[in-house]
C-alpha positions in Angstrom: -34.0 -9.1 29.1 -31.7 -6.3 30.5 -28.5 -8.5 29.6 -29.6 -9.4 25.8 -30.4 -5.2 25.1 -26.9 -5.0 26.6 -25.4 -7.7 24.4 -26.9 -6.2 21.2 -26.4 -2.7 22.3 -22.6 -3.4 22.7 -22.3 -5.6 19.0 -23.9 -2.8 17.7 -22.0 -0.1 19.1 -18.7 -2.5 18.3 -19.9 -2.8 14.9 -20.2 1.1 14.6 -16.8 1.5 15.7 -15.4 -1.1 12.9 -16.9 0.9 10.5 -15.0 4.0 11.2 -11.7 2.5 11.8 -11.0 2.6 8.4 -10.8 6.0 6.0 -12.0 6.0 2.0 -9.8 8.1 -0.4 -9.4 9.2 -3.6 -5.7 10.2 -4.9 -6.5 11.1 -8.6 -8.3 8.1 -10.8 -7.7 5.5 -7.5 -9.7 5.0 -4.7 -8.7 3.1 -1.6 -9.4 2.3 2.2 -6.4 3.4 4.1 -6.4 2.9 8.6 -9.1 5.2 10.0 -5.9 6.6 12.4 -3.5 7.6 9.7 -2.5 10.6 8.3 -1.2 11.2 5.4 1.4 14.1 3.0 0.7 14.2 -0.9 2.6 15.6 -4.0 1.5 15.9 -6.7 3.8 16.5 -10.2 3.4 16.2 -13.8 2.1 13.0 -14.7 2.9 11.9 -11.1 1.1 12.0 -7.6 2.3 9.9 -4.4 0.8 10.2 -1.0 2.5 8.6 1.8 0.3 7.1 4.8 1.4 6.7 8.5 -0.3 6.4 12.0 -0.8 9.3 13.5 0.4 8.5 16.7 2.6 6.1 18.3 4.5 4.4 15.0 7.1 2.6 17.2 7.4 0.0 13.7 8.5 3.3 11.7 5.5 2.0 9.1 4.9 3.9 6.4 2.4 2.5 2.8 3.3 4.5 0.0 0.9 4.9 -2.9 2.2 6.6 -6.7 0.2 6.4 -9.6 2.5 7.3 -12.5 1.1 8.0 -16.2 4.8 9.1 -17.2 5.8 5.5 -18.2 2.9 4.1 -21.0 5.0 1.9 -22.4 6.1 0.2 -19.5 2.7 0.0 -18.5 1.8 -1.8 -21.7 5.3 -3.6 -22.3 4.5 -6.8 -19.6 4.8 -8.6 -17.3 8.6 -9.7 -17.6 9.7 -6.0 -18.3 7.3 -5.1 -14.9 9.6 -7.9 -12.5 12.9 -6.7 -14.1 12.1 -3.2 -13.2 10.6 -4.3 -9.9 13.5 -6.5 -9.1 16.2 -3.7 -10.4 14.6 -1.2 -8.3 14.7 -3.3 -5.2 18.3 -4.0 -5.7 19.4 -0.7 -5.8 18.4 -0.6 -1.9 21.8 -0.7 0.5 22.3 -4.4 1.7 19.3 -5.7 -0.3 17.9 -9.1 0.4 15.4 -9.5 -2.3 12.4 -12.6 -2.9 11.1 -13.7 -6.2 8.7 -11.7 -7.9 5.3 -13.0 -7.4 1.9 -12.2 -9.8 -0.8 -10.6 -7.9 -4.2 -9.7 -8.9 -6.0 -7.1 -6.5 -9.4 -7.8 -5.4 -10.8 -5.5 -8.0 -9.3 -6.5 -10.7 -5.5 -4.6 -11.1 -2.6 -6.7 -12.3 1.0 -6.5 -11.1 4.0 -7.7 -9.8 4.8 -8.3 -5.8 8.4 -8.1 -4.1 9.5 -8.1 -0.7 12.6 -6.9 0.7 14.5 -6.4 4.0 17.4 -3.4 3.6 19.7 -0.8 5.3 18.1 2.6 4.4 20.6 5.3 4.1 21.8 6.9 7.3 20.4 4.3 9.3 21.9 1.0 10.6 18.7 -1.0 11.2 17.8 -3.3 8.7 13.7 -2.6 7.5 11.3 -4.6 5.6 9.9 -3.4 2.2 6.8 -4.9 0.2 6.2 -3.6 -3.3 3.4 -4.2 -5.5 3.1 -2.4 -9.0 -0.1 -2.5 -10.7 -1.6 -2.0 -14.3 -4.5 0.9 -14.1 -4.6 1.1 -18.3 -1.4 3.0 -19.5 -0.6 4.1 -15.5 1.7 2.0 -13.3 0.6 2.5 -9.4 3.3 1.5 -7.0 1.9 0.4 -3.6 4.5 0.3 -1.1 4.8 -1.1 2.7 7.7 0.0 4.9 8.7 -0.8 8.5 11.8 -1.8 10.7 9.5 -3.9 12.7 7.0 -4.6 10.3 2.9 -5.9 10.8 3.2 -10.1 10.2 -0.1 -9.8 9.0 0.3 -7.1 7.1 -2.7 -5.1 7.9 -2.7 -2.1 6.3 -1.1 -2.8 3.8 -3.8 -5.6 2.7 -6.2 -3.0 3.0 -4.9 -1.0 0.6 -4.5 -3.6 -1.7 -7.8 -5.2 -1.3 -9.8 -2.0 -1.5 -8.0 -0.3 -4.4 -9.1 0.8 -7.4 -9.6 2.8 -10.6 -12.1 5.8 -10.3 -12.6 8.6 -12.6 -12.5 12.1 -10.7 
């Protein structure tokens, strides 16, 4: 009897611990789960806010997720899908030494429609090459720009997906 209170004491403690290992937040009309250990700087501008997420200790893959929500660009917003992966793919080729992928379609868990690029690059001043994923999204006549860096970047991903999967449009 002693071993199965153990047992379900220790799921349940485990299960606790889950819970908090991620953060909620709300950057102007989006809400998102970030990693429960990250911090994070914000700016805010007109018709611009970014806020740039990154462990809090220990980042020996230099990871970084980026999130801007931009309501400077309607048009864009509203022009389509091939005006959003010609802006995407321009963006990502202005990057030094830019080896770029196709631009995939992506629909977020909660409904947000977009582009999706990947890109491995020479950042300026540095001689290591790094790994870049950028997703831009539709949130009505906003674009939001959702992007991963590393040098030695997550193979699944993590944090990044979490973001992506938890993101969404929220009034304030």
């Amino acid at each position: 009897m002693k071993a199965v209170f153990a047992i379900v004491a220790f799921v349940t403690a485990a299960s606790c611990g889950s819970s908090s290992s991620h953060q909620h937040v709300q950057l102007t009309k989006l809400s998102f789960d970030v990693p429960g250990d990250w911090t994070h700087t914000e700016s805010k501008g007109r018709g611009i806010v970014t806020s740039v997420w990154t462990p809090s200790e220990g980042n020996d893959r230099r990871e970084s997720i980026t999130i801007v929500r931009s309501e400077l660009s309607p048009a864009v917003a509203n022009a389509g899908v091939s005006t959003l992966d010609r802006l995407l793919t321009s963006a990502q080729a202005s990057l030094h030494d830019a080896k770029i992928s196709s631009v995939t379609q992506t629909t977020t868990t909660n409904g947000l429609a977009g582009a999706r690029i990947e890109t491995d690059y020479v950042p300026p001043e540095l001689h290591v090459r790094y790994h870049r994923v950028h997703v831009v999204l539709v949130d009505g006549s906003a674009l939001v720009n959702v992007l991963y860096t590393a040098r030695d970047p997550d193979a699944n991903l993590a944090a990044f997906n979490l973001v992506l999967s938890t993101i969404r449009h929220e009034e304030s």
